[in-house]
Structure formats: structure tokens, C-alpha cells
N, C-alpha and C positions, 0 to 999 in steps of 0.2 A: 364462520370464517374458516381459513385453512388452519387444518392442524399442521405444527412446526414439529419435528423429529432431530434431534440432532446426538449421534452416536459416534465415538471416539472409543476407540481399542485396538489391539494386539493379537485381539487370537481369532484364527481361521475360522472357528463357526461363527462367532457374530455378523463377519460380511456376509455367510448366505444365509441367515436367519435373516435379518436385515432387508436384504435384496427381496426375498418371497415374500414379505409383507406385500408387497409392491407389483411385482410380478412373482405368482407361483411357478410358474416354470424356470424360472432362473435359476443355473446350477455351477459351483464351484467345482469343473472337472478334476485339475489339476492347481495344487498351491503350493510355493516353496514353502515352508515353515518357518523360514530364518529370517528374522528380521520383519514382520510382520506390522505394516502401522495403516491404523484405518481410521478416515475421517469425514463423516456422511453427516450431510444437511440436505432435510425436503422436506418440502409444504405439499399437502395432501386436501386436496377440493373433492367432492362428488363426481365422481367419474374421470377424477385429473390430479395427477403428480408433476412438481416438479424436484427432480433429484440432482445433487452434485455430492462427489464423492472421491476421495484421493486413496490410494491402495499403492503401499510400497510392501510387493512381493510379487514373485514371480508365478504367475495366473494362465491358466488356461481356462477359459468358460465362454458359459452358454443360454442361450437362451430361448424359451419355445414359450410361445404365446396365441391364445386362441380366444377370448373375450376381449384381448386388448389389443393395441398397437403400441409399438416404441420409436421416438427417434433420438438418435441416440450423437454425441461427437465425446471420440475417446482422442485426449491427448497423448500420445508416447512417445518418446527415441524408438522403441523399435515394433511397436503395436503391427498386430496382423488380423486383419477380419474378414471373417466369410459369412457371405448370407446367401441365400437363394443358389447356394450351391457352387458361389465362386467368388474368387477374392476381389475385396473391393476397396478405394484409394481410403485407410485411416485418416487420411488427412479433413477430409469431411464428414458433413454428417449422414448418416446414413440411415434408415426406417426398415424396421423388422416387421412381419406380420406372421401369419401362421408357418412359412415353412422354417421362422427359426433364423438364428446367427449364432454364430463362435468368432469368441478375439480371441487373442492371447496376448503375453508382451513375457517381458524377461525380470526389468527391475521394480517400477514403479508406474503407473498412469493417474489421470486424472478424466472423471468421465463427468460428461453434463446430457440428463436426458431429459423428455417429457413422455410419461405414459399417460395412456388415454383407455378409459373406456369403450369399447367398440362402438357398442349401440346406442351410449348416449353422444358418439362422436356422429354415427352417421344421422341422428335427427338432427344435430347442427348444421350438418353438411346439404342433409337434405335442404332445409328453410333455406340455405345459402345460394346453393345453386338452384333452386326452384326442379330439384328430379327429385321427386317423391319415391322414386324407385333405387334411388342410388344406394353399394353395398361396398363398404370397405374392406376389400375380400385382397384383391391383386393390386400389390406394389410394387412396382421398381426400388429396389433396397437404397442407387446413387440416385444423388438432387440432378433435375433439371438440366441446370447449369449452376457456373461458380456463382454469379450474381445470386442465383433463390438460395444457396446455400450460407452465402454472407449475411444474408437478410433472416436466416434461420438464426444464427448464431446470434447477430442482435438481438433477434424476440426472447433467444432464451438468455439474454443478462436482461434484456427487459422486464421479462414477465414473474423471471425468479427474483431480481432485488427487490420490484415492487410489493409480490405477494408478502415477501420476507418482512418488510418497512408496514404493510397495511396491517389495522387495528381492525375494523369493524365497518365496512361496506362489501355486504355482499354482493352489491351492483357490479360493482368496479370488479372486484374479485373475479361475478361473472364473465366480466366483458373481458378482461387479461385470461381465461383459461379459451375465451373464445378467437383471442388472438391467434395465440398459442395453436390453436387445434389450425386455425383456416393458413396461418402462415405453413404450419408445417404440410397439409396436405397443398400446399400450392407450390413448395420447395421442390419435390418430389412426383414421380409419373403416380399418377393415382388416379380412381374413378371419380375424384372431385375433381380433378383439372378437365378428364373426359368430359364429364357434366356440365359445367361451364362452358367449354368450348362449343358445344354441342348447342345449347343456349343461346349462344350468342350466330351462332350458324341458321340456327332457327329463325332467332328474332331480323334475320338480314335474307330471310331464304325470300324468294319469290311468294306470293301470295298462294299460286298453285302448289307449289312444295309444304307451305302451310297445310294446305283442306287437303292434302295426301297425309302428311301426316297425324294430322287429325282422324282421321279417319279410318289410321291404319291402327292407331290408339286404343280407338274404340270398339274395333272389331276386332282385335288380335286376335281372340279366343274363335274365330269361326272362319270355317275353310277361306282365304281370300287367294283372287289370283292377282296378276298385277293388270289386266284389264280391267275388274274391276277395280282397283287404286287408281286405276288413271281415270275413269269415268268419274268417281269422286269428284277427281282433282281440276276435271275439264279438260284434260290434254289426251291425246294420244298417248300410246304404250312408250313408244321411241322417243318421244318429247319430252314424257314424265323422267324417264332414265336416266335422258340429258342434264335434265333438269337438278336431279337428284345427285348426280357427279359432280356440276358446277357449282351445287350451293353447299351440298353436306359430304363430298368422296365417300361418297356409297351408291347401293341401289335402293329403289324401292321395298325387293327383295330382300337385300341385307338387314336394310330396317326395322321390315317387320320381322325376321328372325332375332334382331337383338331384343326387341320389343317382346316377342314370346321366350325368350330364353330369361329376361330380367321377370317376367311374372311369374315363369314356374321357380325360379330360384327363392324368391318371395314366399311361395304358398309351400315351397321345400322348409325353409325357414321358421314358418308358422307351425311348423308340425303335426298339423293337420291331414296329408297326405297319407295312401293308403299305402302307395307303393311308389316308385321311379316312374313305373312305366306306365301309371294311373297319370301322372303330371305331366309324363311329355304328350300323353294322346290329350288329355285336356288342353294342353296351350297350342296343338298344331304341328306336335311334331310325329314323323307315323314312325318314326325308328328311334326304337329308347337308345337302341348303343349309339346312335347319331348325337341323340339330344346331349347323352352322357362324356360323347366328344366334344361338344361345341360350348360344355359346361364348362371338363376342363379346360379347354383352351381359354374361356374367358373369364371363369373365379379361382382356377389354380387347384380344382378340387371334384371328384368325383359329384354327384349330385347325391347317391346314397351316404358319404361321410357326410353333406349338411343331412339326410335327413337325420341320421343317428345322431346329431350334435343337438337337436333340436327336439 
């Protein structure tokens, strides 16, 4: 069952002793000293937190995280947060991923978050949305909309009074951190919402847009043109494209470069890799600095930082 933590004090190092249990990267930049009062309750699952915590002083911090993910809602009078490099509405909740966030506030806040384990988030995500390839790399820091962000805020009085009240079912336990994980990646832009949507564009694509991409699947790793994708597929070159705009706004094209760009990221991942530019000639691509653009554009990260993480 969840371990319960519950810590009350007055002096500045216990909040970030506290906090790093939780997240190691979390840092108390700035603290007023005066007046100091701190009140932290969280339940701790395998690869899942849930935290709530009241801090009356005036705070600057921070936060960088790289195994994890955070979503976080801080209540203040006069609360200010930046993530992903620009300010974004306090009033909601918000999800950090590797590039980081800083609040600050002046008097007092009250924060409620859920931290997640990376990689045991993305095998739930994977089974969930049925992409085996999916990487919770690239987040949008605001929700959606206001509705996924109300419905965030329920899950987490949900999922925390419940853990808090349960004695000894690990099922249940399970299934509340699973909430927890799929609510929050569904609150927020994420490559679960991508994978899903994607899903569900598939399971409605034309038959022929199916056996292309199938096809395109299975052959990513070796030189393909889009003649051949269309011969697959039964259709002409110009038919298939059409085709491919109407059911999934992409091209054939497009597809299979996300589809070679998600496997070299994978086998980056694994660590197995010799070099960068061993991985982009393997998946198809003939220009590493190409591949290493089209990385960052779509994991937020050089492809040599994952291999060195890895």
C-alpha cells in the first residue's frame, strides 16, 4: 500500500529536504526566513506521488525534472509561474517535464500535485492508447481547456482522499494511480492525447490508408518511396495523399518520417546505439543534422542528450 508522509515545521531546510525525496531536482531558490510555517501531506505508490502541502513564506523556486513528470496546481494571492520558458495562468494546473518550471509568490501558497514516474507512466500510456512507441518527452505546461483542467482538479481530491482513507487494496490503489496518470495526460497537450487521436483516425481511416499504413510500419527501416506506399495500398500516388489529408492531415510522407523518427528515438533510448549518425542512417534518414532537427522539433531535445541519458 501507499506510504503516508506527513511533516509540519518552521525551518527552511525541511521544505527542500522534503520536496527531493519526491522530486531530486526541486530547489528552494529564494526563502523569506520570517515567519516560516510548513504543512506537507503525501502518499507514495511505485512510481506515483500524491502531494499537498501549505508553505507560509515568501518563496522563489524551482523545479527540473528528468525521470519524472509533474502536474502541479499552486493556490496564491499573488503566485507567478514559468515553465517552458514563459509565464503561464497560476490559476490552473499546469505539467512540468524536462525543460523545468519556477513559481514564486510573496506570503503564503498552497500547492497540490501528482508526480509520476516516467517510464512506468509511459507503459500505462502505451497499453492505453494502443502505441507501443509512445514517449512522454513533449508537453504543453497549460491544460487543454478550462473543462480538462476542472476535471484534473477533481481527480486529484479524488485520488488523494481516497489513497489517504484506503487500508490495504492494492488493486484499487492501482487503479486510483491509474486514474490519476491517464486523467492528467488527457488534461494537457501530450503525446497521449497525439496517440489516441491518431487511434481513433486510424480505426476511421479508409481501408487503403490502413494497408499504407501498415505497410509503412513494417518497412520503415528500408529505403521506401511513396510509389511504392501507394502500390501497397492499391491506389495511386495522388489518391493515396488525398487520402491521407482526409483521414489523418498528413502525408504519406510525413508518416513515415514520424514513424522513423519514433524508432530511432527508441533505439536512442535503449542505449545501445553507436553514434547519432549510426541511428539516423539506420531508420532512413541520410542527414544526421536533418534527423537531429526533426528530433528536436518533436522530443524537445537533441537526440545525443537522450543518447548520453541512456
Amino acid at each position: 500500500m501507499g506510504q503516508i508522509l506527513r511533516v509540519r515545521s518552521h525551518g527552511v531546510d525541511d521544505v527542500e529536504r522534503v520536496w527531493k525525496q519526491f522530486i531530486p531536482g526541486a530547489r528552494l531558490d529564494r526563502v523569506d526566513p520570517r515567519n516560516i510555517a510548513f504543512a506537507w501531506t503525501s502518499v507514495e505508490l511505485p512510481g506515483f506521488s500524491t502531494v499537498s502541502y501549505e508553505l507560509g513564506a515568501g518563496v522563489h523556486s524551482s523545479v527540473r525534472v528528468d525521470e519524472q513528470f509533474m502536474a502541479c496546481r499552486l493556490v496564491a494571492d499573488d503566485a507567478r509561474v514559468e515553465a517552458e520558458g514563459r509565464a503561464i495562468d497560476p490559476r490552473r494546473p499546469w505539467v512540468t517535464s524536462e525543460a523545468g518550471a519556477e513559481a514564486q509568490w510573496a506570503r503564503s501558497a498552497r500547492v497540490r500535485a501528482f508526480v509520476f514516474d516516467r517510464s512506468d507512466a509511459e507503459r500505462i500510456a502505451r497499453l492505453a492508447s494502443g502505441d507501443d512507441r509512445l514517449v512522454l518527452r513533449r508537453m504543453e505546461p497549460e491544460g487543454r481547456s478550462r473543462d480538462a483542467t476542472t476535471q484534473w482538479e477533481r481527480a486529484f481530491v479524488h485520488v488523494s482522499t481516497s489513497l489517504m482513507s484506503l487500508h490495504d487494496d492494492d488493486l484499487i490503489a492501482a487503479e486510483l494511480r491509474r486514474h490519476a496518470l491517464l486523467t492528467t495526460l488527457s488534461t494537457f497537450s501530450t503525446p497521449f492525447v497525439e496517440a489516441v487521436e491518431r487511434q481513433r483516425q486510424r480505426s476511421a481511416a479508409p481501408r487503403t490508408v490502413r494497408r499504407a499504413i501498415a505497410f509503412i510500419e513494417e518497412h520503415a527501416r528500408e529505403p521506401l518511396t511513396l510509389e511504392e506506399i501507394a502500390a501497397a495500398s492499391g491506389m495511386s500516388s495522388r489518391g493515396l495523399q488525398h487520402a491521407f489529408r482526409r483521414a489523418l492531415d498528413t502525408t504519406p510522407t510525413e508518416y513515415l518520417r514520424r514513424v522513423r523518427l519514433s524508432g530511432a528515438h527508441e533505439e536512442l533510448r535503449a542505449g545501445t546505439a553507436v553514434s547519432v549518425a549510426d541511428v539516423a542512417r539506420r531508420w532512413g534518414f541520410s542527414s544526421a543534422s536533418r534527423f537531429a532537427r526533426y528530433h528536436r522539433e518533436h522530443y524537445g531535445q537533441n537526440p545525443a542528450q537522450i543518447a548520453r541519458m541512456f
